[in-house]
C-alpha positions in Angstrom: 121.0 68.8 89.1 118.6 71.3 89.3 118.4 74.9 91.2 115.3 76.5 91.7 115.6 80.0 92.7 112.6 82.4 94.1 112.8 86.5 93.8 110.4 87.3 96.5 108.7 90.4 97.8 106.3 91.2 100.2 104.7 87.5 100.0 104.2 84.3 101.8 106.3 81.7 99.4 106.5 78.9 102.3 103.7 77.0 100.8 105.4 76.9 97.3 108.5 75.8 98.5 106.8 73.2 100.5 105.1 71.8 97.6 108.4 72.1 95.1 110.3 70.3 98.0 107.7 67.5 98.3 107.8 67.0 94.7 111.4 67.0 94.4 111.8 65.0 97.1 109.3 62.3 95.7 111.9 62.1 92.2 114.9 61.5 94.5 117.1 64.2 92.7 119.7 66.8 93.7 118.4 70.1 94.2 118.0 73.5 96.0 115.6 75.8 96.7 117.3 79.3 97.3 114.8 82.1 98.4 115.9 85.5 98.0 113.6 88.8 99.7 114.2 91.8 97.9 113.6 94.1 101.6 109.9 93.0 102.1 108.3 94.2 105.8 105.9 91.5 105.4 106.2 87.9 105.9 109.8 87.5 107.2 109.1 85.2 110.0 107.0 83.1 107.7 109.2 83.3 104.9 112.4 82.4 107.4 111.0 78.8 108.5 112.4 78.2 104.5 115.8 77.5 106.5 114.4 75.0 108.3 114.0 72.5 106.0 116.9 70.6 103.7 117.8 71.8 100.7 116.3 75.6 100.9 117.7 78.3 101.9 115.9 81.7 102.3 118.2 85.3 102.5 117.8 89.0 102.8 119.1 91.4 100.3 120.8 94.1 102.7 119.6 96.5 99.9 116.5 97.0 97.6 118.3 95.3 94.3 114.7 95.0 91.8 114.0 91.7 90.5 116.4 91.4 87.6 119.3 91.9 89.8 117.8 89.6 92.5 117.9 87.1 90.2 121.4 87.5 88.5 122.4 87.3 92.1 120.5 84.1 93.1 121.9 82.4 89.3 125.6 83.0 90.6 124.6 81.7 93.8 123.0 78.7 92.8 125.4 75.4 92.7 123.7 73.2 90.0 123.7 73.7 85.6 119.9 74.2 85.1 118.0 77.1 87.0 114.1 77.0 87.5 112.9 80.8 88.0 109.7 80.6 89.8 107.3 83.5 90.9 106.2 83.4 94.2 102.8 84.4 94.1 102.2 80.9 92.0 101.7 77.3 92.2 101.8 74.4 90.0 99.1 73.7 87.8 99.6 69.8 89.4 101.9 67.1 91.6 104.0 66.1 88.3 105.3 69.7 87.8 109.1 69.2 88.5 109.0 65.7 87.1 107.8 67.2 83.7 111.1 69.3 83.4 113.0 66.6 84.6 112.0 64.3 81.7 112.4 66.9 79.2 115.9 67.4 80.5 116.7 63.3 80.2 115.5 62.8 76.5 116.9 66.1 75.2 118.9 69.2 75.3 117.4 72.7 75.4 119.1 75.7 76.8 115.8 77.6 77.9 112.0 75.6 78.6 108.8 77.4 79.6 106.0 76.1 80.6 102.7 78.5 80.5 100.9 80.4 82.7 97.5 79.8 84.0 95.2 81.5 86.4 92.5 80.8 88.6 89.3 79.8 87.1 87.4 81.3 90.3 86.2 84.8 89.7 88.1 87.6 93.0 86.3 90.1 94.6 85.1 93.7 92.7 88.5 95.3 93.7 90.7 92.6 92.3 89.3 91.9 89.0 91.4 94.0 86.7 94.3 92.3 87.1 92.9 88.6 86.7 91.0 89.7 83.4 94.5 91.1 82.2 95.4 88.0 83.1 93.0 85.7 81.8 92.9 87.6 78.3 96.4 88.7 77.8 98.6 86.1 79.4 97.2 82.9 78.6 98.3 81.6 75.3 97.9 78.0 74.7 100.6 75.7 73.8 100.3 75.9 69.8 100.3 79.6 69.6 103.5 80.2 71.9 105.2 77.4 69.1 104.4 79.5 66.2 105.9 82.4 68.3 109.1 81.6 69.8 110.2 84.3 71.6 106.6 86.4 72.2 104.4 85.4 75.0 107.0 83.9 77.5 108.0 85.2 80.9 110.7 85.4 83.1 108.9 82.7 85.5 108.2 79.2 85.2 111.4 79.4 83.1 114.0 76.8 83.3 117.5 77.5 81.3 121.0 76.4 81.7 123.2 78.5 84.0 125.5 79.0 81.6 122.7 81.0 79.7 121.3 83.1 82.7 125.3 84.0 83.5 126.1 84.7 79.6 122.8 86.5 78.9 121.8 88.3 82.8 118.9 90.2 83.1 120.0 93.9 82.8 121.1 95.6 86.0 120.6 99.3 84.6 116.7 98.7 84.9 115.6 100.1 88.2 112.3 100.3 88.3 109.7 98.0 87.4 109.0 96.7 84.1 110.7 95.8 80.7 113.8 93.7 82.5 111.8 90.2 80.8 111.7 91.9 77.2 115.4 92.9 77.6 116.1 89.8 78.4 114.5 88.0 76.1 115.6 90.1 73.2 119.0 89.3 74.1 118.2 85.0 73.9 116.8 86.1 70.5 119.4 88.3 69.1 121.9 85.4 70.2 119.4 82.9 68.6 119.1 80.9 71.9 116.1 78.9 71.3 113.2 78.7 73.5 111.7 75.2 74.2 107.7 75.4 74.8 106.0 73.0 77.0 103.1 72.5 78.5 103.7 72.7 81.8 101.8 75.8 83.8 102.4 77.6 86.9 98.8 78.9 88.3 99.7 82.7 88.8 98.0 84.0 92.2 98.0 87.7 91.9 95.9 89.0 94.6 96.9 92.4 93.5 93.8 95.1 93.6 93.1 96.9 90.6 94.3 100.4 92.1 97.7 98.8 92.6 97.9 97.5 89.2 97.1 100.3 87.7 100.0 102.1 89.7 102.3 99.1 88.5 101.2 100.1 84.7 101.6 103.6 85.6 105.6 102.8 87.1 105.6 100.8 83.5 105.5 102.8 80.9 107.1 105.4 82.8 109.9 102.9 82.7 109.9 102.6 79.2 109.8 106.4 78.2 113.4 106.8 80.5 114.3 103.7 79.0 113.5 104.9 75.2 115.2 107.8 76.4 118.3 106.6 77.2 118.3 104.5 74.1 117.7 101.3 75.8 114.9 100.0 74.3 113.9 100.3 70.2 110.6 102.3 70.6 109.4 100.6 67.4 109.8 97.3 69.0 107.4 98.1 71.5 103.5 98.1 70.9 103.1 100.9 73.1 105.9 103.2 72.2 105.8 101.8 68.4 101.5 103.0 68.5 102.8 106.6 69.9 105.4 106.8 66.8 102.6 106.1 64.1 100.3 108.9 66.3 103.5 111.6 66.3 104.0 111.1 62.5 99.9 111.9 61.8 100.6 114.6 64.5 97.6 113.7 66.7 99.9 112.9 69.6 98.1 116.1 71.6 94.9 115.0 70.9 95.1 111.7 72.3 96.6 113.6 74.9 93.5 115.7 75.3 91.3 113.0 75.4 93.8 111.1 78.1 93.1 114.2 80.5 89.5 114.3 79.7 88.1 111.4 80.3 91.2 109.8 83.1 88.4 109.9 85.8 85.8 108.2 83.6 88.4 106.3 82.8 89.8 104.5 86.3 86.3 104.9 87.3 85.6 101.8 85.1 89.3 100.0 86.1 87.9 99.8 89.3 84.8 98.4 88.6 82.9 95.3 88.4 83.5 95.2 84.5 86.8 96.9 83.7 87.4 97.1 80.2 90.9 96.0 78.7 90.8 98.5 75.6 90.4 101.3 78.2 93.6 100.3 79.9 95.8 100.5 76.8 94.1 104.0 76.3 94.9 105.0 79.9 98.6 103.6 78.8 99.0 105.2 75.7 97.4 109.0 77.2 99.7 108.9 80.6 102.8 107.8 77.8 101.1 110.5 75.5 101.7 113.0 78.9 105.0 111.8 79.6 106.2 112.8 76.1 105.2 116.3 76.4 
């Protein structure tokens, strides 16, 4: 009945699949838990005691595949019609998080479902904080606002479709690198006009990443999305980012911004780092390193 499939890198996902087992156990359905590591060097030997319980299965990539293609390859793997994508750095919000889906499956039919995200109310240490207040104030949309927008707001995680979607619509396999792979692939569910169902019905996202890593992972990013402008895979007006540097090339200020970006980038990821990172100063750091890129 239902396939749940974890990407997984570098983390301990045991406990989540101890939890989704328990709670899938406790419905008495069909199931399979299939846990795929993308060439971690942490956590193998406590990723690998997956195999020891029924149902789950945990595997090795032989080769660093990124997690769109680790997840076309877990969907074509996986044996039943509706695929759960989970994240492994989260957990559910509660004890009735499978049985929620399940339901909606029995009184309807929806080719794609996603549930929310959360994050933890508790407050992480100084070096952490940049990422849970992107997080807190970017992420989490409540349940009325993702219904007014469909398609905005709604990641490739806590996302349960029919296999015949993920195998008619795969994430794309030319992305590399990280970032952009979920607005690819959502774009395509929209362009096909393959609805997406909204429930409420979070995953709590546990990010421990530091804020020096996560502004790396921005960095990787955008970079991303200049090659991928470039090679005419992505519309740069239908990005925020990319559509913000268009408007800034046509009033030719592009260098100025640019100026500023070199300027003041110490001040800058002086504040990332700090107790009180501000959000606005991220999207500047963004738009100055894309700014740099361009040159």
């Amino acid at each position: 009945m239902l396939s749940i499939v974890i990407p997984v890198y570098n983390y301990n996902v045991f406990p989540l699949v101890l939890e989704l087992k328990k709670q899938a156990d406790s419905l008495g359905i069909e199931y399979e838990i299939l846990v795929q590591d993308d060439v971690s060097h942490e956590f193998i030997s406590e990723n690998s005691q997956i195999n020891s319980l029924e149902n789950c299965l945990f595997s090795i990539n032989t080769q660093n595949l990124g997690r769109g293609k680790n997840i076309n390859l877990l969907c074509a793997k996986s044996r039943y019609d509706c695929v759960l994508i989970m994240e492994a750095d989260a957990l559910p919000e509660n004890e009735s998080y499978l049985k929620n889906y399940i339901e909606i499956l029995s009184k309807s039919n929806h080719d794609v479902i996603f549930g929310g995200v959360k994050y933890p109310e508790a407050i992480p240490s100084k070096e952490k904080l940049l990422r849970w207040k992107y997080g807190i104030n970017r992420e989490i949309k409540s349940l009325e606002h993702r219904l007014k927008h469909q398609y905005n707001f709604v990641f490739t995680w806590n996302l349960l479709l029919k296999k015949e979607i993920l195998l008619q619509f795969p994430f794309p396999e030319f992305i590399n690198e990280y970032g952009y792979e979920d607005f690819i692939f959502i774009k395509n569910l929209r362009f096909n006009s393959v609805p997406v169902t909204h429930i409420e019905n979070c995953l709590i996202h546990h990010n421990s990443e530091t804020s020096i890593d996560f502004i790396k992972k921005s960095e990787r990013a955008v970079k991303n999305l200049h090659d991928l402008i470039h090679l005419n895979k992505i519309d740069p007006k239908k990005i925020r980012l990319s559509k913000l540097y268009v408007i800034l090339e046509k009033l030719y200020i592009t260098a100025i911004v640019k100026a500023i970006y070199l300027k003041t980038k110490k001040q800058i990821l002086t504040n990332l780092i700090s107790e009180n990172p501000n959000l606005y100063l991220l999207d500047f750091y963004k738009l100055g390193y894309y700014c740099d890129l361009k040159k």
